[in-house]
N, CA and C of each residue as an Amber inpcrd file, in Angstrom:
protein
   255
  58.0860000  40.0660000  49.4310000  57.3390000  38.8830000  49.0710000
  56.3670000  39.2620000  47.9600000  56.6810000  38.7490000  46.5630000
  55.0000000  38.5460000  45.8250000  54.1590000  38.5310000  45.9460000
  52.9190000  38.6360000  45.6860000  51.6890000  38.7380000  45.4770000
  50.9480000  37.2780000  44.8340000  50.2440000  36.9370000  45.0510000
  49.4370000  35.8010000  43.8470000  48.6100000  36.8580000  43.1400000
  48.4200000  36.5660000  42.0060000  47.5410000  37.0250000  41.0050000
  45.9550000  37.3930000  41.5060000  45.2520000  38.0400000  41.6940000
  44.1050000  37.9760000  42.9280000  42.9270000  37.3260000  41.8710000
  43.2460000  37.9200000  40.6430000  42.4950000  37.7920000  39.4870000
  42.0810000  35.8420000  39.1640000  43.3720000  35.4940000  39.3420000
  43.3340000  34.3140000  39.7480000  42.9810000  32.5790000  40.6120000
  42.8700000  33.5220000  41.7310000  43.0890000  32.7240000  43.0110000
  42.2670000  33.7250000  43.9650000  41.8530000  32.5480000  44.9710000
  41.3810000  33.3820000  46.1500000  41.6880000  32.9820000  47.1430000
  42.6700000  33.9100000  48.0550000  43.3710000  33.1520000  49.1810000
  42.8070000  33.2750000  50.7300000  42.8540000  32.3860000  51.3900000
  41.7350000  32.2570000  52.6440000  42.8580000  31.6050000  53.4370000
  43.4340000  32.4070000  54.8170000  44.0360000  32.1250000  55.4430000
  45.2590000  31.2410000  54.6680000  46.5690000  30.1910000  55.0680000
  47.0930000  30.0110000  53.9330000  47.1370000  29.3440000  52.6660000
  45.8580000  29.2550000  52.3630000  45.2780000  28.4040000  51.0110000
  44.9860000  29.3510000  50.1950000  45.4750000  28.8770000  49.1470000
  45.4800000  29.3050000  47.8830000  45.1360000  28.4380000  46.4400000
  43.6190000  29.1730000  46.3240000  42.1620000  28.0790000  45.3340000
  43.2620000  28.7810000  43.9780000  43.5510000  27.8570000  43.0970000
  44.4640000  28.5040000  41.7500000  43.8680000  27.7420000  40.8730000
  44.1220000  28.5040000  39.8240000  43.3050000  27.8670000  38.1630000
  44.6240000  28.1250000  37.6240000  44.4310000  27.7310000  36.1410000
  45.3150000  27.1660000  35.7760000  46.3280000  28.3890000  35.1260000
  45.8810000  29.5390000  35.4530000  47.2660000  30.7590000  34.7150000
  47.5310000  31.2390000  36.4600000  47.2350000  30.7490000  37.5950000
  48.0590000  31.6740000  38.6630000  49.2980000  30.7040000  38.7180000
  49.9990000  30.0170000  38.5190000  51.4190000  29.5650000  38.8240000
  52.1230000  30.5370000  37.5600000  51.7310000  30.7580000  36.5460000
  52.6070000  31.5060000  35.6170000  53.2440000  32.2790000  36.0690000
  54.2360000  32.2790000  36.4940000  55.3410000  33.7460000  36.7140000
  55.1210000  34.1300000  38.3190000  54.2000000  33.4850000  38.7700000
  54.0160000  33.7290000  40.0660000  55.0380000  33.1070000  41.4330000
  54.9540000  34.0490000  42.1910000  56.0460000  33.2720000  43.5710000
  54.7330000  33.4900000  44.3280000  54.8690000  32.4650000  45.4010000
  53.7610000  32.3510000  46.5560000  54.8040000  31.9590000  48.0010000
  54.2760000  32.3880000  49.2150000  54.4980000  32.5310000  50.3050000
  54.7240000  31.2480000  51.0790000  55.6720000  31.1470000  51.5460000
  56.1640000  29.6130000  52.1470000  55.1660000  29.0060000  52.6820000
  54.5060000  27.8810000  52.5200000  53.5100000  27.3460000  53.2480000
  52.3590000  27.2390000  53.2860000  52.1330000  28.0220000  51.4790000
  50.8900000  28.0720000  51.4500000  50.7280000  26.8880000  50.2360000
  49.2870000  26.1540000  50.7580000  48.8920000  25.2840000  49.9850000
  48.3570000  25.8700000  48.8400000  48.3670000  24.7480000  47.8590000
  47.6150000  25.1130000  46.4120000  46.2360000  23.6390000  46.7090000
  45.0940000  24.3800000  46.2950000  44.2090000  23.5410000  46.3930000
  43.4250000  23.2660000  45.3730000  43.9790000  22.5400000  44.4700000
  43.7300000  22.7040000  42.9540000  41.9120000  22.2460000  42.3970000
  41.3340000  22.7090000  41.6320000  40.1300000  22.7710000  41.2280000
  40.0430000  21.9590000  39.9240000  40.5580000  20.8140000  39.6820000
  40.6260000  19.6850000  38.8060000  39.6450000  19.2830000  38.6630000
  38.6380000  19.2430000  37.2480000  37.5880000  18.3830000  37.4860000
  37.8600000  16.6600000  37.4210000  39.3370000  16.6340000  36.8620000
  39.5950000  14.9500000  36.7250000  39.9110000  14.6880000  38.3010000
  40.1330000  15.1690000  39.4400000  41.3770000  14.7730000  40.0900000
  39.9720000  13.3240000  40.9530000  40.7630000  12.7040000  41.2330000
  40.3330000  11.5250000  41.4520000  39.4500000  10.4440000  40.7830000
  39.8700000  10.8020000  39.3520000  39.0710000  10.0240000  38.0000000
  39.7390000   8.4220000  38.3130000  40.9860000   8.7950000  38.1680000
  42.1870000   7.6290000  37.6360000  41.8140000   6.1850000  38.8480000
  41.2360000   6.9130000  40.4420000  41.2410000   5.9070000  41.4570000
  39.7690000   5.6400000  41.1530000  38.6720000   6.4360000  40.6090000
  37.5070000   5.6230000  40.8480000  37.3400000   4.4210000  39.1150000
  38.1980000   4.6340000  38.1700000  38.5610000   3.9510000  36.8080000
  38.5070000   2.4970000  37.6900000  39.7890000   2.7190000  38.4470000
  40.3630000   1.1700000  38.5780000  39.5500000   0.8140000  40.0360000
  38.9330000   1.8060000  40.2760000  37.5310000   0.6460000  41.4570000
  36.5670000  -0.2180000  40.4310000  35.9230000   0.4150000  39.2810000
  35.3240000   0.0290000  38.5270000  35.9650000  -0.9020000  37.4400000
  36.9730000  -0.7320000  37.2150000  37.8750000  -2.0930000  36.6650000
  38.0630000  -3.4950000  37.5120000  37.9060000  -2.9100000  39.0980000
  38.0190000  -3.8810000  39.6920000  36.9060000  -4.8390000  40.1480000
  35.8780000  -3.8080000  40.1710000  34.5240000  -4.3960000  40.3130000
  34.3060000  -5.4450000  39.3920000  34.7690000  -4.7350000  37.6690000
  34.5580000  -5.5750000  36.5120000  35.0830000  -6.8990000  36.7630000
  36.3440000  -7.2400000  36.9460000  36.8280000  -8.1960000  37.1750000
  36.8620000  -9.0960000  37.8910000  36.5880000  -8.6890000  38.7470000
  35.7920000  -9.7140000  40.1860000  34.8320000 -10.1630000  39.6650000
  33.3580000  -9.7240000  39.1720000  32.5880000  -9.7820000  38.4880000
  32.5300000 -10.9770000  37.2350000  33.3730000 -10.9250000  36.4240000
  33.5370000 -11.9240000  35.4710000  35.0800000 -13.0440000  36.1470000
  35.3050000 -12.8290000  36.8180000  36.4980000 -14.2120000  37.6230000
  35.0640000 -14.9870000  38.5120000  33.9720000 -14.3190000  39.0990000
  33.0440000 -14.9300000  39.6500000  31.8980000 -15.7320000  38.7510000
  32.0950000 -15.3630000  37.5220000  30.9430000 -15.7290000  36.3670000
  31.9260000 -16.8440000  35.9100000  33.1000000 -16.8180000  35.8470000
  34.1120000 -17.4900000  34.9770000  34.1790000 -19.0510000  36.2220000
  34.1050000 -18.4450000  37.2750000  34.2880000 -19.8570000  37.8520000
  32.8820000 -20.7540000  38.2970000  31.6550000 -19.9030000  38.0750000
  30.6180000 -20.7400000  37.8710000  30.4490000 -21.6430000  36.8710000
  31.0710000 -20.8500000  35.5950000  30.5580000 -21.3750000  34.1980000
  31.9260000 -22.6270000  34.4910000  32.6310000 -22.2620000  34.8460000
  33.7130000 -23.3920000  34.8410000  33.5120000 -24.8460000  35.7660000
  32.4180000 -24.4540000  37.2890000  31.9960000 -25.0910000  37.9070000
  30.9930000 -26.5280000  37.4850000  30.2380000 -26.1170000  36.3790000
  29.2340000 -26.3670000  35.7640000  29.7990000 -28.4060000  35.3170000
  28.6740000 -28.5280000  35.2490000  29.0780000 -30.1570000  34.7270000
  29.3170000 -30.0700000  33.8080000  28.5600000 -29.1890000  32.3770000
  28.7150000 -29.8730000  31.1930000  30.6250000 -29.6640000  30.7890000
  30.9490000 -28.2690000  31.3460000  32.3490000 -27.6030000  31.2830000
  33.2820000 -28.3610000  31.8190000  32.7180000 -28.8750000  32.9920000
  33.9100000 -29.6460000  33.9220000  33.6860000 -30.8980000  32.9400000
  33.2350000 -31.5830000  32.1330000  33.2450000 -32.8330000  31.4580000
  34.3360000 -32.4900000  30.2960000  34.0630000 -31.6730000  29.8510000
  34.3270000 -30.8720000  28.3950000  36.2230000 -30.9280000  28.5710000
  36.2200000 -30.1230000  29.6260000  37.7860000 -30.0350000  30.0500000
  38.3710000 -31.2820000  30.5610000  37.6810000 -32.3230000  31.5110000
  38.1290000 -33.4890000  31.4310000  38.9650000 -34.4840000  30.4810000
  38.0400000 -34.2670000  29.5770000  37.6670000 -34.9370000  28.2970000
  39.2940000 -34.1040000  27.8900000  39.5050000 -32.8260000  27.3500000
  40.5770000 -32.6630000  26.9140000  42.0120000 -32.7930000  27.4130000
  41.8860000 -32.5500000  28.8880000  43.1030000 -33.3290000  29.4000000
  43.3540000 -34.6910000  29.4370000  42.3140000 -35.2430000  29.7980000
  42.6320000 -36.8050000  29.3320000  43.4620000 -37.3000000  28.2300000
  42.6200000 -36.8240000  26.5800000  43.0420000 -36.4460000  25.1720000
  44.9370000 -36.5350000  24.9740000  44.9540000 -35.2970000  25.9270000
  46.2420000 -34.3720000  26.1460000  46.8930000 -35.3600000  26.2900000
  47.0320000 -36.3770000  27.6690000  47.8660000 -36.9030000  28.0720000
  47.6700000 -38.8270000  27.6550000  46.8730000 -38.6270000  27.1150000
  46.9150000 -39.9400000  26.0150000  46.0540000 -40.9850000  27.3310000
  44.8920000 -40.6920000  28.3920000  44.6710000 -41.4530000  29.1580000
  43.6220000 -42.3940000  28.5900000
């Protein structure tokens, strides 16, 4: 069986902490996890919490402003127009 790179990685029971040159050329031991040290890793899910926040956010502004009398007249007024009433 191989070795991991020690220089690399530091292995603690079967986990194995790896940066980004210990997979090079390396074989590792059935079963052992890689527990990767990503500073992005869970960027991509907190993006689209905050995309989602955004959007909720302005669909809630969008249906006040839409709520509004002068808006609800405004749009009246153009469907009416529309359909020749």
């Amino acid at each position: 069986m191989s070795t991991i790179n020690n220089s690399a990685t530091a292995a603690t029971n079967n986990n194995a902490v790896v940066t980004d040159q210990a997979l090079e050329g390396e074989v590792m031991a059935p079963g052992t996890q890689l527990l990767a040290h990503d500073p992005d890793l869970g960027a991509s899910t907190v993006e689209y919490a905050i995309v989602l926040l955004a959007a909720a956010a302005f669909g809630g502004v969008m249906a006040a402003v839409i709520a509004s009398d002068a808006v609800s007249e405004l749009l009246m007024a153009i469907i009416n127009k529309a359909l020749g009433i």
